[in-house]
C-alpha positions as CSV (number, residue, x, y, z in Angstrom):
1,X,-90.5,50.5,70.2
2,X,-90.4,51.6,66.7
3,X,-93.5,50.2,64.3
4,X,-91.6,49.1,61.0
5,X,-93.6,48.7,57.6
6,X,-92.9,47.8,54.2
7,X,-93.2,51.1,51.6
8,X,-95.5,50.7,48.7
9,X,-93.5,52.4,45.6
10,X,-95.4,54.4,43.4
11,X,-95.0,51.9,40.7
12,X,-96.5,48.8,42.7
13,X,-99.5,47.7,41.4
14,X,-102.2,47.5,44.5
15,X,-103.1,43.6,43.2
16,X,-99.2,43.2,43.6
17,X,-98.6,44.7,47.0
18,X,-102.2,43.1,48.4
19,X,-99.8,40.7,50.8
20,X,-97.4,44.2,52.3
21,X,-100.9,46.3,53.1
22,X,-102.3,43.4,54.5
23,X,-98.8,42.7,56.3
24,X,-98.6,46.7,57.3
25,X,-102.6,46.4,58.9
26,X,-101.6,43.7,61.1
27,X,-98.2,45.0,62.4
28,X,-100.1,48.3,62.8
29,X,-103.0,46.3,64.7
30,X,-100.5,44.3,66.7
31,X,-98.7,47.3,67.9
32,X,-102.0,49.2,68.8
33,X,-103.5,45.7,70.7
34,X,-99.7,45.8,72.8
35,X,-100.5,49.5,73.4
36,X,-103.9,48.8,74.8
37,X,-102.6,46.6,77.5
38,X,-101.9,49.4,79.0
39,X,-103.7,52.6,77.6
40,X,-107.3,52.1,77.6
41,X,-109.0,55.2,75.4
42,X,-112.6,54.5,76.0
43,X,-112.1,54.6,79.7
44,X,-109.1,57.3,79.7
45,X,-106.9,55.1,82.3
46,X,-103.5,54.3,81.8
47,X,-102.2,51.0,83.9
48,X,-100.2,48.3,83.8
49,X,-96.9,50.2,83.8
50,X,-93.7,48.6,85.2
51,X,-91.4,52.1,84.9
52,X,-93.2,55.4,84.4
53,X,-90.4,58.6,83.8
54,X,-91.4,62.1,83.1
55,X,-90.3,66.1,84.2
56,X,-93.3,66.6,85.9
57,X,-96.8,65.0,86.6
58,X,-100.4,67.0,87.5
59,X,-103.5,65.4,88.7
60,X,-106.4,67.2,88.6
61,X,-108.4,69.2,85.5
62,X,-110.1,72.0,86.7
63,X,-109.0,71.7,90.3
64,X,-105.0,70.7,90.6
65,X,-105.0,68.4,93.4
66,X,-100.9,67.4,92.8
67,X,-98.6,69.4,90.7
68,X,-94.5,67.5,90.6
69,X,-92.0,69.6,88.4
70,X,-88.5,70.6,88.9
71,X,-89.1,73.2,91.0
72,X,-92.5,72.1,93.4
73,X,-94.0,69.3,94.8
74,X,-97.2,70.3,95.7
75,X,-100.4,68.0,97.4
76,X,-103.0,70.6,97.2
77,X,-105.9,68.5,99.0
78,X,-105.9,66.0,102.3
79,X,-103.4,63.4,102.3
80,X,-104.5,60.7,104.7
81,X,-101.4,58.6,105.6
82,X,-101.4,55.1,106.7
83,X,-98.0,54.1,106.5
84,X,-94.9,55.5,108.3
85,X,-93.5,58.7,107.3
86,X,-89.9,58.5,107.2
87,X,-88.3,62.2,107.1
88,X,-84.4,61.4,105.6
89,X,-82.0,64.8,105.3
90,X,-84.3,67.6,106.2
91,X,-86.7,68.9,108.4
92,X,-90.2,68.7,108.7
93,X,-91.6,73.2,108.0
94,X,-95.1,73.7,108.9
95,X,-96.6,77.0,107.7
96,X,-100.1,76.9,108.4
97,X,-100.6,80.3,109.8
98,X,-104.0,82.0,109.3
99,X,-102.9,85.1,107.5
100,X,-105.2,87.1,109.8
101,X,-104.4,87.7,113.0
102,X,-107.8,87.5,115.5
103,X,-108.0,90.5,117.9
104,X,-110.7,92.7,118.8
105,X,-110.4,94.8,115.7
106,X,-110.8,91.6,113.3
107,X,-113.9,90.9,115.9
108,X,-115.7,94.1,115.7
109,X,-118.4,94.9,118.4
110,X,-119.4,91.3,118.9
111,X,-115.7,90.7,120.6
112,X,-116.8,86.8,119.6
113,X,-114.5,85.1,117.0
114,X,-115.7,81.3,115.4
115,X,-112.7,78.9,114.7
116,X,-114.1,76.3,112.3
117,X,-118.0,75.8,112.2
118,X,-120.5,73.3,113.2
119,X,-119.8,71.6,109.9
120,X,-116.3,72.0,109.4
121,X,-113.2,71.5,111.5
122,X,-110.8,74.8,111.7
123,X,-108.8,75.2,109.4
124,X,-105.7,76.5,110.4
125,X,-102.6,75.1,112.8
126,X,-101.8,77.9,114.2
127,X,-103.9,81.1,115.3
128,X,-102.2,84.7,116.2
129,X,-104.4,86.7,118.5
130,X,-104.0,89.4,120.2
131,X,-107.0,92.0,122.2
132,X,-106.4,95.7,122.8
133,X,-109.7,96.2,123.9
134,X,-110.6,96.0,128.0
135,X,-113.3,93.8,127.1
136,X,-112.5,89.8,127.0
137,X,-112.2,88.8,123.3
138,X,-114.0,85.5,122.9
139,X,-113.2,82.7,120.5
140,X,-115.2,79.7,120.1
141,X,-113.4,76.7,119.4
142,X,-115.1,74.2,117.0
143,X,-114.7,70.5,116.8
144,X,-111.7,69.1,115.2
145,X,-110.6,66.4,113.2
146,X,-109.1,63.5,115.3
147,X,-105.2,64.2,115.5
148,X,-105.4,67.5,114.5
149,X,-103.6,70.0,116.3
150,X,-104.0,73.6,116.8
151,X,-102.0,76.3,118.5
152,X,-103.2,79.7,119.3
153,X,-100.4,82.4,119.9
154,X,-100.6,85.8,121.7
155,X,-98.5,88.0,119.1
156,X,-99.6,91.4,119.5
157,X,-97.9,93.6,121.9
158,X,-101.1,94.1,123.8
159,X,-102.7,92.6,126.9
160,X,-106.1,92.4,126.8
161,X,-107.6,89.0,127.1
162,X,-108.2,86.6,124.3
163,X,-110.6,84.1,126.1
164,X,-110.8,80.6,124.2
165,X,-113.6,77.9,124.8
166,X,-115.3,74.9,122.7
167,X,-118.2,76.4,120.5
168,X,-120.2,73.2,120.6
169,X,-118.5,70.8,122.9
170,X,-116.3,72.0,125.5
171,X,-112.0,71.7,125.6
172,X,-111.1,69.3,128.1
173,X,-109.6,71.1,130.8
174,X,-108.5,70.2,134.5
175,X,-110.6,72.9,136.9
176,X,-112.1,75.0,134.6
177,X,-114.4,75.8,131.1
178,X,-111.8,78.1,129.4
179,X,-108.5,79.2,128.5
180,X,-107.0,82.9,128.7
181,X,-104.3,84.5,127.1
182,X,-103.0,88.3,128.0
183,X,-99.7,89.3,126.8
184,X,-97.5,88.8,123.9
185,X,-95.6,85.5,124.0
186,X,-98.4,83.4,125.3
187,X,-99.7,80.2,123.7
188,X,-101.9,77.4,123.9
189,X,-101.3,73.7,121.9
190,X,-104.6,71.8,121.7
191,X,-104.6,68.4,120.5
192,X,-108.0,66.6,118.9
193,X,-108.2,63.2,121.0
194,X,-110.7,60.2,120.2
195,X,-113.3,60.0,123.4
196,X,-113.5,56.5,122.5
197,X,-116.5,56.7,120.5
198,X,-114.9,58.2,117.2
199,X,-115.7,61.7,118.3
200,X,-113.1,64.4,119.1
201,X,-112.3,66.6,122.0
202,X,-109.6,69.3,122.2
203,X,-107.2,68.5,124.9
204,X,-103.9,70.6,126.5
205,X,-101.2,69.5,125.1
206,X,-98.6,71.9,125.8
207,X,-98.1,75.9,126.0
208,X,-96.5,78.9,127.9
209,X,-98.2,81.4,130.3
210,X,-101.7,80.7,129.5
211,X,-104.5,80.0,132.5
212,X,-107.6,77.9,132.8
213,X,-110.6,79.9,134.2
C-alpha cells in the first residue's frame, strides 16, 4: 500500500519537527521490515507471496529457460513431470523433427549415421531418412532416456535401404539384430523401456512396412 508521512515545511524548525522525522524513519522502517517478509535483497529471492499477477514472466539470465508473455509460452529446457497432465480444449502438437533429413548424401562415404552418442541420448522424436545409394545406409541407434520415444520415417522418394541397429546396446527385437526401411512411407516407433535395472532398451512399438533382419 501507499507509505504516508508527515511534510516538514520549510519554516519548521528541525528541534520542532524532531518527533515527525523520527515518526517518518519508523513508518519508513516499518514498511521496508513488511516488504522484507517477502523480498529478501541480500539473497535476491522473492517468497512468501499469496497472489503474484504480471504480463509476462522469464527465468533465466543468460540462458532463458521459461519465457510467458501474451503471445508464447515457452519451456526451453527438460520438464520432468510427476503429476498428471490433463490436456482440456486442444490437442497435444509434437514438432520435434530433426531439420535434416539422414540419407546417404548427409552420410558421405562412411554410409554410417550416429543417433545420439555414448554420452547423450538422441535428441530428436522423429528422424526422416531416406538412401539413394545401392549400398545399405547404416544408423546406429544410441541409448535413450527411459520413456523416450523415437520414430524414424522413410520420406524420400527413394528405395535404397536405411538399415537401423543399437550403437552400444542392441534394439530389442523378436528374430533378428536390425531393422530396415526401403521405400517412402515406411516407419519405425521405438520406445525406451526400463530392463529392470534402471537401464534402457529400445523396443518396437509400432510402425508400417519395416522388416527385422
Amino acid at each position: 500500500m501507499a507509505i504516508s508521512v508527515t511534510e516538514i515545511l520549510g519554516t519548521d524548525s528541525l528541534s520542532g519537527s524532531r518527533l515527525v522525522i523520527n515518526d517518518n524513519f519508523n513508518i519508513l522502517a516499518s514498511e521496508i521490515n513488511a516488504m522484507e517478509v517477502y523480498f529478501n535483497p541480500t539473497a535476491g529471492t522473492i517468497t512468501n507471496l499469496n497472489d503474484l499477477k504480471t504480463e509476462a514472466l522469464r527465468v533465466g539470465l543468460s540462458t532463458v529457460l521459461l519465457d510467458i508473455n501474451a503471445n508464447n509460452f515457452n519451456i526451453l529446457t527438460r520438464v520432468n513431470l510427476s503429476g498428471n497432465l490433463n490436456l482440456n480444449g486442444g490437442g497435444l502438437f509434437r514438432n520435434d523433427i530433426d531439420p535434416q533429413t539422414l540419407n546417404d548424401t548427409y552420410a558421405g562415404p562412411s554410409m554410417t549415421i550416429a543417433v545420439g552418442t555414448s554420452t547423450a541420448i538422441p535428441p530428436y522424436t522423429v528422424e526422416r531418412v531416406g538412401n539413394t545409394s545401392t549400398s545399405v545406409l547404416n544408423i546406429e541407434l544410441n541409448d535413450g532416456s527411459i520413456g523416450q520415444e523415437i520414430f524414424f520415417v522413410y520420406s524420400d522418394a527413394t528405395t535404397g535401404v536405411v538399415e537401423i541397429a543399437g550403437a552400444i546396446d542392441p534394439i530389442i527385437l523378436d528374430g533378428g539384430t536390425a531393422i530396415q526401411l526401403n521405400a517412402k512411407g515406411q516407419s519405425v516407433h521405438l520406445l525406451c523401456v526400463d530392463d529392470g535395472t534402471g537401464n534402457g532398451d529400445w523396443y518396437i512399438t509400432g510402425g508400417s512396412g519395416y522388416t527385422i533382419v
